[in-house]
C-alpha positions, 0 to 999 in steps of 0.5 A: 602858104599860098605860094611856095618860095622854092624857086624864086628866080622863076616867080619873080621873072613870071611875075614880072612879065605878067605886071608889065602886061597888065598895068600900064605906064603911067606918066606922071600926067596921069597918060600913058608913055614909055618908062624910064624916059630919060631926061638930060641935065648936062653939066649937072652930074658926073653919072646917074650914081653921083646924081643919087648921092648929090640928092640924097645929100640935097633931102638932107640939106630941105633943099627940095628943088635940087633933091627933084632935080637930082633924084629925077635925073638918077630915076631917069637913067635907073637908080632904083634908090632914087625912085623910091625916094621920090615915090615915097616924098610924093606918097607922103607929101614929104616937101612935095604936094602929094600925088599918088599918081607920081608915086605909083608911077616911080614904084612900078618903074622900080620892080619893071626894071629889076634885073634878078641878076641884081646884087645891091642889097639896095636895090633888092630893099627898094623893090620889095617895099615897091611890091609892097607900096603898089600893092596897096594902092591897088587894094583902094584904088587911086581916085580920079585916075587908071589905076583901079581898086583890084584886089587880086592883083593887090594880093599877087603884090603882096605875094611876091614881097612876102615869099621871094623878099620875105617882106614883114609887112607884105606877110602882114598885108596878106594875114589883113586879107584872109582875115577880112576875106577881101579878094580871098576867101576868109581863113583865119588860119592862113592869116594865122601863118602869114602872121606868124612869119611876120611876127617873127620879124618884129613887126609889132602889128602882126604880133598884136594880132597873132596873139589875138588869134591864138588868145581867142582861138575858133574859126579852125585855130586852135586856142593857144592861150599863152602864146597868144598872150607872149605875143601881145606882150612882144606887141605891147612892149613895141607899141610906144605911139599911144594913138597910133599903137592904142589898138596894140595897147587895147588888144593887150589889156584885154587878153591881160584881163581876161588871163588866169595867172596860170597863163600869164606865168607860161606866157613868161616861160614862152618870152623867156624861151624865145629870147633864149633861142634868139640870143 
């Protein structure tokens, strides 16, 4: 891989620094001021943990106006939950007009402000999915704004997730860059590896294209043609969206058709050893 894990403390906080120096920190005007500026909404909450669970309770109840008010006030005074929370409604235009900005702004705040001596389970879930987030806006870019396409800044995102939080879809974000060479030579091989650790995790797109790569082999991978095939098969059984998965769907149709009963038979075997080890 292209990084090892051993000594993940040291990576984090090295990476850490390196990101509070290179990008900057956006407000969500779009200019630039100190993080976390706090913002005061007395006789609203009893403490910052309490306005999370008052917000949280708020999203449920599509009471969007409290939820902002709410998760604003525990954002402001260092819930990374809520951060994520409403980075995720701004990226999503979930009850909020969309704004990608807003939404970049609140997941670097998250992983700028995370302590290793941390231990909520939460937080640690909260972190990695920012690492992962931001990763993708710098691998396109916000248009109209500061933060520009950088895709090696991207994939350092995307190794941090991936190797200190063991993240699937950063492992899988990593495998689509080696694949396509973008901001990385093209090796087929690492994203092979990449894809592996993913698959593993049940991320059904990385099983997809895993099984591709080892049906097919070439270009350095060696042609494992039946496990690639219990790969699919695992990506397949996953794919329940037929627009969304229809390339799952497609991938594994193909390779079903192009397989000899022979390799449908050790596929089998494979998925049978695999649950037998899982279980």
């Amino acid at each position: 891989m292209s990084m090892r894990i051993s000594d993940r403390a040291a990576v984090v906080g090295t990476f850490v620094v390196g990101l509070c120096m290179s990008l900057p920190a956006f407000a969500l005007d779009g200019s630039t001021t100190p993080a976390n500026k706090p913002f005061a909404l007395p006789g609203h909450f009893r403490n910052n943990e309490d306005a999370l669970q008052q917000g949280l309770k708020a999203d449920q109840a599509g009471d969007v106006p409290f939820t902002l008010k709410a998760l604003g006030y525990a954002a402001a005074h260092g819930q990374s939950i809520a951060r994520w929370k409403l980075a995720h409604m701004y990226a999503d235009g979930e009850g909020v007009d969309r704004d990608d900005l807003k939404a970049f702004h609140y997941y670097r705040d998250i992983i700028t402000s995370y302590r290793q001596s941390d231990n909520d389970g939460r937080d640690r879930a909260a972190v990695s999915s920012a690492y992962v987030a931001l990763g993708a806006y710098l691998l396109r870019g916000i248009p109209g704004t500061n933060v520009k396409r950088d895709p090696h800044m991207a994939m350092r995102m995307f190794q941090v997730a991936a190797t200190v939080f063991r993240n699937p879809d950063a492992q899988y974000n990593l495998a689509q860059m080696f694949l396509n060479g973008e901001g990385v030579a093209h090796d087929p091989r690492q994203a092979a590896g990449w894809l592996s650790l993913a698959a593993a995790k049940n991320h059904c797109a990385a099983q997809a294209l895993l099984g591709r790569i080892l049906f097919n082999g070439g270009h350095d991978v060696v042609r494992q043609r039946a496990k690639g095939l219990m790969w699919l098969m695992l990506a397949r059984k996953g794919a329940v969206d037929p627009v969304k998965d229809g390339w799952i769907i497609a991938l594994y149709n193909k390779a079903m058709a192009a397989a000899s009963d022979d390799d449908r038979q050790a596929a089998l075997a494979y998925l049978s050893d695999r649950k037998h080890h899982i279980n």
